[in-house]
N, C-alpha and C positions, 0 to 999 in steps of 0.2 A: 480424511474422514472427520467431521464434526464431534468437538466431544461430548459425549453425553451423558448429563449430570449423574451421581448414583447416589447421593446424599440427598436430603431432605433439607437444604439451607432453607432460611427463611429471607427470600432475597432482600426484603426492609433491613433486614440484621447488616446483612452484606453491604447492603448500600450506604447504611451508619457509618458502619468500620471503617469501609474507605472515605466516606467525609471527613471522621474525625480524622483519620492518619493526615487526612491533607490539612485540616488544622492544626493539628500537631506539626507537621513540618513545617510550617508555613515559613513561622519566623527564623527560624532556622537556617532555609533560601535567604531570607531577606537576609541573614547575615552573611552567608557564603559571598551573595552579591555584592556586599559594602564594604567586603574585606579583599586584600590580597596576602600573600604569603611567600617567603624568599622560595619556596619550591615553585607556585605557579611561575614566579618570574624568570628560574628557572627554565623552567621548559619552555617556556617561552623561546628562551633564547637557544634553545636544542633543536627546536621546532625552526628557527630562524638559520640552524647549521652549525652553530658553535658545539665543537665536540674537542677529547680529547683532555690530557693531565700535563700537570707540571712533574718535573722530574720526583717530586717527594708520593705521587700519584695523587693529589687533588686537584679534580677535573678545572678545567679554564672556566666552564659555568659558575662554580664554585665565587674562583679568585676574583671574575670580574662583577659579579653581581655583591661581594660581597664590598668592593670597590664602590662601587655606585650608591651602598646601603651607607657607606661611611660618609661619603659627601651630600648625599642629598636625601637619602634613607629610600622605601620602595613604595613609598604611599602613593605619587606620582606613576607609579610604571617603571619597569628599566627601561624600556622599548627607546624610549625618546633620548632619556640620554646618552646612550649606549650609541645609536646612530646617531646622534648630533655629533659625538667625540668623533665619530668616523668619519663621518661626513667632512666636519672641520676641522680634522688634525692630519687628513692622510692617508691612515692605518690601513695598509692594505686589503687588512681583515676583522673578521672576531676573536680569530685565534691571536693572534699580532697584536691586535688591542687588550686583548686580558692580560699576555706578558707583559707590558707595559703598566698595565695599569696593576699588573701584583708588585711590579718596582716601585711604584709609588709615583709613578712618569706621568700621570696622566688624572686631570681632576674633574668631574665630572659634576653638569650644571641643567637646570631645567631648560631645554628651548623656550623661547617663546617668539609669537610674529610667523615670521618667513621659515625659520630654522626649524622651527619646530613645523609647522608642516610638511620641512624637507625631510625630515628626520623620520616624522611618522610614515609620510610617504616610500622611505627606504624601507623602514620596520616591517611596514603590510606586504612588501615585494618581498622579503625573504622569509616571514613566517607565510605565508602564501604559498610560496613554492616548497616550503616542509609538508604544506595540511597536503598539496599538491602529489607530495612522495606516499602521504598517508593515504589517499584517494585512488593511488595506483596499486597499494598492495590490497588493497580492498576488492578493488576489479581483477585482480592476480588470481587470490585465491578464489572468486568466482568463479575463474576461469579455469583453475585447475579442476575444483569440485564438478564440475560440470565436463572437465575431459578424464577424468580417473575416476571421479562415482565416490559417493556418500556410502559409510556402512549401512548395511541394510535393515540393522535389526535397533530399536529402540527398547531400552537406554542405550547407550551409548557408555564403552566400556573406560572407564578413566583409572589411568593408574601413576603412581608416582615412581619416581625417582631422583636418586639424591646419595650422589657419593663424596661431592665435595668437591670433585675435579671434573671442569666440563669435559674433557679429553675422555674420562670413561664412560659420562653420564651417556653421552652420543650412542657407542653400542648397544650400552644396557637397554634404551629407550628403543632404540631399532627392534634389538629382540624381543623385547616387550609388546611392540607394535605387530613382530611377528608371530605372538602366543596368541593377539588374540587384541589386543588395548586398541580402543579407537583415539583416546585423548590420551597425551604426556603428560603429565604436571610435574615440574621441576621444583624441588623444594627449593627454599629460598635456605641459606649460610642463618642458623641461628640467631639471632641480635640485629643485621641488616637494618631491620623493620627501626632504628634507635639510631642508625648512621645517617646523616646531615648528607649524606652525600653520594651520589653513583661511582663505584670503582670501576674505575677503563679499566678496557681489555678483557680479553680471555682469562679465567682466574681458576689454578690448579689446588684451594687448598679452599676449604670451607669445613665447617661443625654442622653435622647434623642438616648440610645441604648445600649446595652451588652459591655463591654470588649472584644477581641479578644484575646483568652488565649489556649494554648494547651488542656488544661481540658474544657474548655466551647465550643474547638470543638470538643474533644470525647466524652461527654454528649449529646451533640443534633445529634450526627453522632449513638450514639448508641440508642438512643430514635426512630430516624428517620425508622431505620431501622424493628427497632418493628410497626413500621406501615407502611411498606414499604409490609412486609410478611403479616398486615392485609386486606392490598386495595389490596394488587396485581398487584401494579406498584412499579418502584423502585421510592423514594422522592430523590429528589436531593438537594445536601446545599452548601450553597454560603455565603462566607465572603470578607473582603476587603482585598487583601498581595497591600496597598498603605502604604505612610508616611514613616517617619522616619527607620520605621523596614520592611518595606517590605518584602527584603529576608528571615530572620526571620519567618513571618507571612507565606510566601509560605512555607518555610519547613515544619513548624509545619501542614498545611493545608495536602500538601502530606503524612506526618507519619500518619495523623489521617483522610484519605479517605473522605476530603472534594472534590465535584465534579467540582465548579465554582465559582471563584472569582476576583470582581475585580482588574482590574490592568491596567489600561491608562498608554501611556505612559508621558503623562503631564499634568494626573490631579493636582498632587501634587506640581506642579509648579506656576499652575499658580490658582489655589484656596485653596491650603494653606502655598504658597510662601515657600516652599524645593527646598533647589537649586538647581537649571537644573543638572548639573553635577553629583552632588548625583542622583539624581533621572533614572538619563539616567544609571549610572552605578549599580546600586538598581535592577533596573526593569530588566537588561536583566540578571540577575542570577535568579532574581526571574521567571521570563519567560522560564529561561530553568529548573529551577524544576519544574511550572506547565506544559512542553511537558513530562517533564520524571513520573511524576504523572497520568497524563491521563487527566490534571483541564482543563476544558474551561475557559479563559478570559474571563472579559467582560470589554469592553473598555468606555470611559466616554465622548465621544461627545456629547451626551446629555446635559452634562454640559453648553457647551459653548451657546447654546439656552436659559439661564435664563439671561446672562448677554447682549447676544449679540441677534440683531432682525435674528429673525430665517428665515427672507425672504433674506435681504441684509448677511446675513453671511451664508447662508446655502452652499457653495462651502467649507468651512473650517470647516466645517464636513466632507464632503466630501475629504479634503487634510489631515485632521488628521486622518481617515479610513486609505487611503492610507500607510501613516506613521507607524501607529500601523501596518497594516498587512504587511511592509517591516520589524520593528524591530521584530514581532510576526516570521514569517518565519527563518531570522537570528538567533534568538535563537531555534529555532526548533521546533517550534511550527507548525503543521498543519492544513491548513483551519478550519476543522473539531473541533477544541481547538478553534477559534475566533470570538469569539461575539462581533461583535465590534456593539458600543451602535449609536443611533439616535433617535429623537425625535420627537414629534408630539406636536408642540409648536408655529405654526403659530399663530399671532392674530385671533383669531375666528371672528371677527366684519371687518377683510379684505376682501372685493371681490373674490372672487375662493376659499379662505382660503384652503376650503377641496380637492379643485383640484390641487393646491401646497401640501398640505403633501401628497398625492397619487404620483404626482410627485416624488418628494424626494424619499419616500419611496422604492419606484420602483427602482429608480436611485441606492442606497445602491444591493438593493435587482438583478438586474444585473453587477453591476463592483464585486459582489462579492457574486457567485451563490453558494455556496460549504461551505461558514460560517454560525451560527447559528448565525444569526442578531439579537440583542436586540432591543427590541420596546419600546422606555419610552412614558409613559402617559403625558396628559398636568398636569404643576404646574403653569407655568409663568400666566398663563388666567386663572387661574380659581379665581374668586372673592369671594366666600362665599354664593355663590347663589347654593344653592345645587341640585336645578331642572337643571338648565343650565350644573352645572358640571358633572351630568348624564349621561347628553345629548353630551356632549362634550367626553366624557370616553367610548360612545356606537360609536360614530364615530371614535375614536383615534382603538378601537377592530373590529369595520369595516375594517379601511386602514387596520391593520395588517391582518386579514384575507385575503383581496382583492391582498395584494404585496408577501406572503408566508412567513410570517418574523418566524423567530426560536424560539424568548425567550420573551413573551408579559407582561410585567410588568404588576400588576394590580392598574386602576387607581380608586380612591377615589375619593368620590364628595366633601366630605369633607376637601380635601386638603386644603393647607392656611385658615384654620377655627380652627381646634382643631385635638387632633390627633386621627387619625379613631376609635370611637369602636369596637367593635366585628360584631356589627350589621350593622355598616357601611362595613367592609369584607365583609358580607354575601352577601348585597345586590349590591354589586361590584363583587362579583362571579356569581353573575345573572345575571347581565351587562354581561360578559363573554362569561358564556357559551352559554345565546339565541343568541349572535352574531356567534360564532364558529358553535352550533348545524346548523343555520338557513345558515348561508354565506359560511360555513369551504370549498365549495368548488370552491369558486369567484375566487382565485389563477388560476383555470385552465380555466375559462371564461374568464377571462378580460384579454383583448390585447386593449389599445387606441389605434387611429391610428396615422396610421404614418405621419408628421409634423403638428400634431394635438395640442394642447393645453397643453396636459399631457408629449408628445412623445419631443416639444419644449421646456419646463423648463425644462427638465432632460439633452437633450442637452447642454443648456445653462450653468448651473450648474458647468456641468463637463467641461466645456470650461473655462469658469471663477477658476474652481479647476486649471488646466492646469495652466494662466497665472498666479497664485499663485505661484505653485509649481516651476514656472521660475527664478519668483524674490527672493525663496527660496533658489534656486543653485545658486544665483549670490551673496546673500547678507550672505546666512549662516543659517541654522534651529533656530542657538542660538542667533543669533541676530534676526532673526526674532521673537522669542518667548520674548525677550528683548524691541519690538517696539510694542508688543501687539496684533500681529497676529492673536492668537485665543482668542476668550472668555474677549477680550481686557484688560485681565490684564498685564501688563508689569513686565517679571522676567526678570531681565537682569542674566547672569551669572556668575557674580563673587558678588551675592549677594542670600537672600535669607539661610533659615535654615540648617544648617548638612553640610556647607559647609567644617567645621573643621575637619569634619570626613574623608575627601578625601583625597588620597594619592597617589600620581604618583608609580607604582608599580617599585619596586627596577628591578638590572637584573638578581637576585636571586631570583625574586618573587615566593612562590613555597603555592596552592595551592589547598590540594587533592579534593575538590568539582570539583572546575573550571577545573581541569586537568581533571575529568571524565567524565562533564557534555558539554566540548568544545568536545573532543575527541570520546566520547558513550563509554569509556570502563566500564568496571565493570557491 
């Protein structure tokens, strides 16, 4: 069914907002494009087959790229010299080449001529045959979706999990899937998002959440799926391709048929201070392997509502929406791929309180009819009063019912108290579903009217987005993110983590990911 508008936009407004955001981003791309970073080059090489750690557990990724970075730095590409070495030393493999070359056995030089065309030509046949493995879990899950069935009912019920040990995370996520959850999300181990690096293997010990590991997401993608064929809906799983590894995290999520995860484009900037320019140049490879995967995004505006008042900052949600879905499109991503996040984070003890997130809500839910909207539950209000935060979680699953939102986080009453038990899920999927069962069809009744209350804050909103978005083209995205603009923490950019890993890409930069993933060959 078509959606149909229930707000009063003034399409010219609209039309602005998304110009300016695509001015605003503009140069932004241009930078991602001129830059590369020891994570792209990375995955790159993930993407090409090289997997696996040295006995101290840092991945061969790692050893051999960092190999390559000492002789001849990454502004060139690994791609070339990494198979040149192979090509003309022997080296059985890439695993076999990185041990070597963490000995110190192995020196590493640009091709050029003949060699380097052999080189690049070996480069495009194995990151080929990786996008290749990405290509097949994409038509997999097609195919499962299509012989087990979609849940029926929209939004779509997401819920977390995160005990630290993938071995318990597996059941808990089963039964979760059997109360009711349509999406897993696996928290990511505390700090991750600061580690240089993916830990191999299956990993039993995490703070406040799992590791993100190639093994810990083919164990809960194969787990999922055995109760995916016992409900009879497909379970969807969700991790985070954020931090230091992002692209990294994205590959490995594609090889191993993760379906959503997230990926702002400035969360990592400005809540765990990764410099802008890493990150800008991070996310959009990672963003074009979740288009080439089939991953929905989920974007992190949500965020900026615990640090900032979600009444006076609610337009910069709304200007970071826009943003993401300018760099989400740029890399290729389709409507349909972007979840872009919002929150339900008003003061409860404000006046209208619930007639502003309706507001908002709605506001998201027309500038962007065709994305599967993430709905975050309150965190910032909730005090330890677990009757109130009930109460508060039955209203937050109201709005989303009421606006049509796509992806409804589930919220705990127990938030900021302890971390949920099992019985606190249970009766937070009750919260739920008697909203969904009793409301699931307010989406198609509710129209406020027009210069009404609800129809005038969504206006205003997006007006105040607009003069944002202005002083954005005048002064620069990076400086603006530098003065504090969203979630008011100030990254300036030439500051902030992983900046060492950035490299202005030589004019021999010769990358077989990015040459397939810019161009759609292969």
């Amino acid at each position: 069914m078509a959606h149909q508008p229930r707000l009063r936009l003034d399409a010219d407004v609209v039309a602005r907002a998304r110009g300016l955001a695509r001015r605003a981003g503009q140069p932004v791309v241009d930078i991602a494009r001129s830059h590369t970073t020891v994570s792209v080059e990375r995955a790159t090489l993930r993407l090409a087959g090289l997997a696996g750690a040295d006995p101290d557990g840092i991945p061969w990724v790692n050893r051999l790229v960092d190999a390559v970075r000492e002789d001849v730095g990454v502004a060139h590409g690994v791609a070339a010299p990494v198979f040149h070495a192979l090509a003309s030393e022997g080296h059985s493999d890439l695993v076999a080449l990185a041990q070597k070359a963490a000995s110190g056995a192995v020196r590493f030089t640009v091709p050029d001529g003949r060699a380097d065309a052999e080189a690049r030509k070996l480069a495009r046949a194995a990151v080929s045959h990786g996008l290749e493995v990405v290509d097949a879990k994409r038509v997999e899950r097609e195919r499962m979706v299509a012989e087990i069935g979609d849940p029926q009912q929209r939004p779509w019920i997401y819920l977390i999990v995160a005990t630290g040990d993938i071995y318990e995370d597996i059941p808990q996520a089963q039964a979760a899937a059997r109360a009711g959850a349509d999406v897993i999300a696996v928290i990511r181990s505390t700090g991750q998002s600061l580690l240089d690096y993916v830990p191999e293997g299956a990993t039993r010990e995490g703070f406040a959440g799992t590791y993100a590991t190639g093994e810990n997401f083919r164990l809960m993608r194969a787990a999922l799926d055995e109760t995916s064929r016992e409900l009879g809906r497909y379970i969807r799983l969700t991790n985070y391709a954020s931090g230091l590894c992002m692209p990294e995290i994205a590959a490995l999520a594609g090889l191993n048929r993760l379906d959503m995860m997230l990926n702002d484009s400035m969360y990592g900037i400005l809540f765990r201070d990764i410099n802008p320019i890493r990150t800008f140049v991070d996310q959009r490879f990672s963003r074009q392997v979740h288009s080439r995967a089939g991953i929905i995004i989920n974007t992190g505006e949500d965020n900026y509502l615990t640090t900032a008042d979600a009444v006076e900052a609610a337009h910069t949600v709304t200007v970071s929406q826009l943003l993401n879905e300018f760099f989400a499109h740029e890399a290729g991503l389709p409507d349909e791929l972007l979840g872009l996040g919002h929150a339900f984070e008003i003061n409860p003890d404000l006046p209208d309180s619930f007639r502003l997130e309706l507001a908002h809500a709605l506001l998201a839910r027309e500038l962007f009819p065709d994305a599967p909207l993430k709905w975050m539950p309150p965190t910032k209000h909730m005090t330890g009063d677990v009757f109130r935060g009930y109460l508060l979680d039955g209203f937050f699953n109201l709005v989303g019912s009421m606006t049509g939102q796509g992806i409804l986080l589930v919220g705990m009453m127990t938030e900021a108290v302890v971390t949920p038990w099992l019985s606190d899920r249970d009766l937070a999927l009750q919260n739920v579903r008697y909203v969904l069962n009793a409301c699931g069809g307010l989406a198609e009744d509710f129209h406020p009217p027009a210069g009404g209350f609800i129809d005038s804050r969504a206006n205003l909103v997006l007006c105040e987005a607009v003069e944002l978005l202005e002083k954005i083209c005048d002064d620069g995205l990076l400086q603006a993110i530098g003065e504090g603009t969203f979630g008011i923490m100030k990254r300036p950019a030439d500051g902030g983590r992983g900046l060492d890993g950035v490299e202005k890409r030589a004019g021999d930069y010769f990358n077989p990911a990015v040459e397939i993933l810019d161009g759609g060959e292969g």
